[in-house]
C-alpha positions in Angstrom: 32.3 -1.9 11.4 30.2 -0.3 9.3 26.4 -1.3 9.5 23.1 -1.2 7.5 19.8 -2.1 8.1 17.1 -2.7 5.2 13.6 -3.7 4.1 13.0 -5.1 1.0 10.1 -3.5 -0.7 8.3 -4.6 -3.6 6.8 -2.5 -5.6 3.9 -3.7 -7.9 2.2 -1.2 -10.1 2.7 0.5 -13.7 4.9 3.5 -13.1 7.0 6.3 -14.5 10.2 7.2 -13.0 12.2 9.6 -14.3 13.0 7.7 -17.5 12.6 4.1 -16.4 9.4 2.6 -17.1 7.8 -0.2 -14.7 6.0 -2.5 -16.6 3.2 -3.7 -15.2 3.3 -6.7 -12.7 3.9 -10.1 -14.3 3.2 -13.1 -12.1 5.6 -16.0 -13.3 7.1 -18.7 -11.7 10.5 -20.7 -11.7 9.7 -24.0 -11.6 12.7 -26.9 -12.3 12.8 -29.9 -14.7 15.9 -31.9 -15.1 18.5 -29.8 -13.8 17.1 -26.7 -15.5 14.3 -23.7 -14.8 11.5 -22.7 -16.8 8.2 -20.5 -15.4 4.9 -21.0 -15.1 2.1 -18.6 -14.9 -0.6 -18.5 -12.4 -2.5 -21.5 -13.9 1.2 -23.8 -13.2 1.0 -23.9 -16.5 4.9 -23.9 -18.5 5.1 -20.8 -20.6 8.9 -20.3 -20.3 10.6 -23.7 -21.5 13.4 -24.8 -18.6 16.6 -23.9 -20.4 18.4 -21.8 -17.2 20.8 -22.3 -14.5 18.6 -20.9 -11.9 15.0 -18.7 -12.0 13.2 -16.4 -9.4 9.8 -15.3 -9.8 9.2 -12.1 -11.8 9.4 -9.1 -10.6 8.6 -5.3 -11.9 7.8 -7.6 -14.8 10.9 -9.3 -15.2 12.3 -12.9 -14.4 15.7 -12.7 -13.1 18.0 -16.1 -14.5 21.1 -16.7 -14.1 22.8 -18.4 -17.4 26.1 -19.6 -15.6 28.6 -19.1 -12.7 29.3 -15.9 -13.8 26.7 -15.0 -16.2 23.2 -13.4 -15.1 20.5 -11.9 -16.6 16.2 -10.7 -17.1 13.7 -12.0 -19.2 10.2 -10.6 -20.1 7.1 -12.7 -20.2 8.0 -14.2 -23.3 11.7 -15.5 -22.2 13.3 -12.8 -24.4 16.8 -11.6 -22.6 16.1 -8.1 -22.2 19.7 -7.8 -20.1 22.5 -10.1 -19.5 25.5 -9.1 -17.8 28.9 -10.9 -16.1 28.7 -10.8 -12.5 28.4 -13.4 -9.7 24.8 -12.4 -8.3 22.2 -10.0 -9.9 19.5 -8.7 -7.5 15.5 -8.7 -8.5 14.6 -4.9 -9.9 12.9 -2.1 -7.5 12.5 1.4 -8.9 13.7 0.1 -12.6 17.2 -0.6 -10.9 19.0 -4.0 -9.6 21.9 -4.4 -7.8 25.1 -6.7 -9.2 28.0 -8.4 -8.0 30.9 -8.6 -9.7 33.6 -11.0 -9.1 35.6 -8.8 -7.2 33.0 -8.4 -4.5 32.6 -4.9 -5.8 29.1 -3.7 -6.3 26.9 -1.8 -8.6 23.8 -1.0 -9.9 22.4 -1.6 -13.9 18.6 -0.3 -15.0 15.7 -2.6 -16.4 17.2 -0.7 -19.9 20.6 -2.4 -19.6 22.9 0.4 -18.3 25.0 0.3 -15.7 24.7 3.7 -13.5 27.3 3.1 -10.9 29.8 0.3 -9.7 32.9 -0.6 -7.7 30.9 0.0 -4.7 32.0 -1.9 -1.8 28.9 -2.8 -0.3 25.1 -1.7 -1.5 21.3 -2.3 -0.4 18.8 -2.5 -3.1 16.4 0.7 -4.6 13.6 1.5 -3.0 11.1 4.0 -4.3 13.5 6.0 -6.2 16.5 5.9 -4.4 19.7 3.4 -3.8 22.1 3.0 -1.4 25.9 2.2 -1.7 29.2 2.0 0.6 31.9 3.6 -0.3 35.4 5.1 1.0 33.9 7.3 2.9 30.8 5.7 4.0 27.1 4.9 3.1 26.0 7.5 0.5 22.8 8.2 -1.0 22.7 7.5 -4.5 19.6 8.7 -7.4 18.5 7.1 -10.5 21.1 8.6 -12.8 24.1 7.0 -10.4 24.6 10.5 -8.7 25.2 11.0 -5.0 22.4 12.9 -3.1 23.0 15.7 -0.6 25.8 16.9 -1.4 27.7 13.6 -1.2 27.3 13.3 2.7 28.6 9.8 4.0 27.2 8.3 6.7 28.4 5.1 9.4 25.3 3.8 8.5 21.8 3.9 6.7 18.8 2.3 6.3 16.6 2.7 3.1 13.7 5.4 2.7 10.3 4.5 4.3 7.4 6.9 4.4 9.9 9.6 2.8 12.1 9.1 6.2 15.7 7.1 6.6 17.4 6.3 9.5 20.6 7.4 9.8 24.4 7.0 12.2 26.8 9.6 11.4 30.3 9.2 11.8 32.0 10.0 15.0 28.0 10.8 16.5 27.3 7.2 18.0 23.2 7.4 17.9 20.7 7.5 15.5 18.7 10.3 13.6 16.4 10.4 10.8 16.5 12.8 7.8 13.9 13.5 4.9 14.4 13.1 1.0 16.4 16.2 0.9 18.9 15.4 3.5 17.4 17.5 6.1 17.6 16.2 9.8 14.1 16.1 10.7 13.7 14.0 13.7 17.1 14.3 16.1 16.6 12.6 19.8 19.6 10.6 20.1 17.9 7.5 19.3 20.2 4.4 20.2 18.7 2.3 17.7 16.0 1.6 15.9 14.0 -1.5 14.9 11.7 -0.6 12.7 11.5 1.7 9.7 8.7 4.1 9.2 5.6 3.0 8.2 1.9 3.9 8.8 3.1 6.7 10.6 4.9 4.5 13.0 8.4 3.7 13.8 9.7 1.1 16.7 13.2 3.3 18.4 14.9 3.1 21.5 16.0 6.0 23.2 18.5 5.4 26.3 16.3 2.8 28.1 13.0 3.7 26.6 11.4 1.5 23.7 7.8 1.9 21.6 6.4 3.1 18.7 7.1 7.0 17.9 5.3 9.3 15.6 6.9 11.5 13.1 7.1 14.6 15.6 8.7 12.2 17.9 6.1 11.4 19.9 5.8 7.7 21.4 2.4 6.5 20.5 3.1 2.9 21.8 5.6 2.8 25.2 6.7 -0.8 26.0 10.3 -0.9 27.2 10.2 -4.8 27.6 9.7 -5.1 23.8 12.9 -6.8 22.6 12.6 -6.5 18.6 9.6 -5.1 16.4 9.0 -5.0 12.8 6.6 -2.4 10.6 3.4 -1.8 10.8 1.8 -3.4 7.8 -2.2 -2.4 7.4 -2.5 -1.4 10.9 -0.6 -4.2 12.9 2.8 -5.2 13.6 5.1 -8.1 15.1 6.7 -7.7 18.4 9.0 -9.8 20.3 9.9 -10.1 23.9 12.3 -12.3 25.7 16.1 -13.2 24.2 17.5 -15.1 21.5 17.0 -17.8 20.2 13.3 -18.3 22.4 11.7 -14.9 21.4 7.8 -14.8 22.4 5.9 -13.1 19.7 3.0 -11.0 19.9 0.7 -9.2 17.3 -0.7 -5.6 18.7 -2.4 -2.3 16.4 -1.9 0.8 16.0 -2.3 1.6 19.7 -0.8 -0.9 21.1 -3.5 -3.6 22.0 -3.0 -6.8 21.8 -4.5 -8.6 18.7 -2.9 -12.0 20.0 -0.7 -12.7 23.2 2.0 -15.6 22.5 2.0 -17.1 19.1 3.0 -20.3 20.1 5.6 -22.7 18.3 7.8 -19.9 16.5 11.2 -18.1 17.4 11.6 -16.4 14.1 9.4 -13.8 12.1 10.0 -11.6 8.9 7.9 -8.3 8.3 4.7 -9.0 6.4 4.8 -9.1 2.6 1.8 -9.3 0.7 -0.2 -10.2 4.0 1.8 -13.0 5.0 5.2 -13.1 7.9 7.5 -16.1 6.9 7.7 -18.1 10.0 9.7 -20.5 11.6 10.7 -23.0 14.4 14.3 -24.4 14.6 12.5 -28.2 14.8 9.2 -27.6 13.1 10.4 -25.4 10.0 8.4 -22.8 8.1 5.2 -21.6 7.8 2.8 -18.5 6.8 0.7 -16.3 9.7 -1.6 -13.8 8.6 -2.2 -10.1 10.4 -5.2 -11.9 12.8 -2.3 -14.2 13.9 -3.3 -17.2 12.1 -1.5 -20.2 10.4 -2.0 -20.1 6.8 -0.3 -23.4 6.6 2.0 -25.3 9.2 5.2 -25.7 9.8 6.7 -28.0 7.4 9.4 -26.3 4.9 12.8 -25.5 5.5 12.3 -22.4 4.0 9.8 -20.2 2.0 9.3 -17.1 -0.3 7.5 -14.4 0.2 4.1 -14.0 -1.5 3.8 -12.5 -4.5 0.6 -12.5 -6.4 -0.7 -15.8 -5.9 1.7 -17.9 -4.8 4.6 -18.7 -2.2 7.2 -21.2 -3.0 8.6 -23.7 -0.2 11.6 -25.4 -0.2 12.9 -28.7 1.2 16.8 -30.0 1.9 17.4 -26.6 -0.6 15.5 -27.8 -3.6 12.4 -26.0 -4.8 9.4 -28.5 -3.4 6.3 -26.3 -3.8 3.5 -24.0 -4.6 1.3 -22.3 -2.0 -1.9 -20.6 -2.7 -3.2 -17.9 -0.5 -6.2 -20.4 1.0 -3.9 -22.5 2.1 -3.4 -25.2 -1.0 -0.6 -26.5 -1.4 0.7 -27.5 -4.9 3.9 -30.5 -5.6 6.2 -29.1 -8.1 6.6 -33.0 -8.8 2.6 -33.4 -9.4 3.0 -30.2 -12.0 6.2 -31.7 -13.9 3.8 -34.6 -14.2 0.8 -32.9 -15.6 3.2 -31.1 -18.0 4.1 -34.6 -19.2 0.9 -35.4 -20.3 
């Protein structure tokens, strides 16, 4: 079986790539009102009236809507359709490019311009700084702006997507892990039997035979700690850990150097990487909250699930329905008390 690993990366300034312009960062917000979506803005005021099927906050300053079942699309900041196109899922943008199901399965990828660069992929992870990743015959490829396959087309059993200009590759046939640079080049070869983390900071978590820890980019482990169990990137100089088994993981926050920041962050058996300075936490009988890089609760445990941060604001959800607004202090915003301050 064929396998990929990925982090999603948001990117959030004004940039040119090749010839794809990032606008700059829009904060809007779906927000629901009788059966449709709308947005608000950071005030929760409505500046986009509720006329879709579903909303997700912008991104790369875009709102991605879906119109119906098979019908999906972007918006600007004034709820004009800058793309629509007939598939069953569209991806948010990163790098000017979203990914797109059709209703075949197949995939594909179609810029914040409207045109589509490649598709019929059978599997794909999203863009990330430049570069996207697809699955075909032959195996996961690398794939450029334009739709074209990178180093000379090599296929491998698996990839995950470029962090601090590295990726970590499986060849086929090879059975361990390697990681190249942005030209294809194998830059960092030690068998590696897996790897949890990406690199970031410097840092990536890998595993080699029995060993575990952190590793620099000659190779080098920085942080040694073989009872470690799963780890996540380092995000401005700390990082998750987690020891013990499935499902009653013990999570711990250390630095660059492997102290401890906190020992046992009680009540939680399941973390995301940060985003925005925020994990996404959770307890299978509590449900979801925020904890920030000293370890803290932002808010308890009290949605089924949550977004990410972006901007200003997470969103919480309860029983699947959007419920809330969270601010980064803590405050915590009713959708149903900003329908009813719209209805004034």
């Amino acid at each position: 079986m064929r396998r990929a690993v990925y982090l999603f990366l948001i990117l959030m300034s004004c940039s040119q790539t090749n010839s794809l312009t990032i606008p700059v960062e829009v904060f809007l917000y779906p927000i629901p009102f009788n059966g449709k979506y709308g947005y608000v803005d950071k005030n929760l005021d409505l500046v986009v009236k509720p006329i879709f099927k579903k909303a997700f906050t912008f991104q790369e300053g875009y709102g991605r809507v879906q119109f119906d079942e098979k019908t999906w699309g972007f918006i600007d900041k004034n709820g004009t359709i800058i793309v629509k196109l007939n598939c069953i899922y569209l991806d948010n943008f990163n790098s000017g490019i979203a990914m797109f199901t059709k209703d075949d399965k197949k995939k594909g990828f179609i810029t914040n311009q409207g045109k589509i660069i490649i598709e019929n992929l059978r599997n794909a992870l999203s863009f990330t700084n430049g570069i996207g990743y697809g699955l075909f015959s032959d195996g996961w490829k690398f794939i450029d702006q334009s739709g074209n396959v990178l180093f000379h087309g090599q296929a491998f059993e698996s990839i995950t997507p470029f962090s601090d200009d590295l990726a970590f590759v499986e060849s086929e046939g090879e059975f361990y892990f390697k990681f190249i640079d942005k030209n294809g080049k194998t830059v960092l070869n030690s068998k590696f039997t897996a790897s949890g983390s990406q690199f970031s900071e410097g840092l990536a978590f890998v595993q080699i035979s029995d060993k575990k820890g952190y590793i620099n980019k000659k190779g080098e482990f920085v942080i040694r700690d073989d009872e470690i169990a799963h780890a996540y990137p380092f995000y401005h100089g700390v990082a998750l850990i987690a020891k013990g088994f499935l499902p009653d993981f013990v999570y711990d926050l250390i630095d660059t150097e492997g102290n401890y920041i906190t020992e046992f962050i009680s009540g939680i058996n399941f973390a995301t990487p940060f985003v925005e300075g925020f994990s996404i936490v959770s307890s299978d009988d509590k449900g979801a909250g925020y904890l920030d890089t000293h370890g803290q609760f932002l808010i308890d445990l009290q949605f089924d699930t949550l977004d990410h941060f972006h901007g200003p604001y997470g969103i919480g959800y309860i029983n699947g329905k959007q419920e809330a607004f969270i601010d980064r202090n803590g405050s915590i915003y009713r959708v149903k008390d900003i329908i009813d301050k719209i209805m004034m």
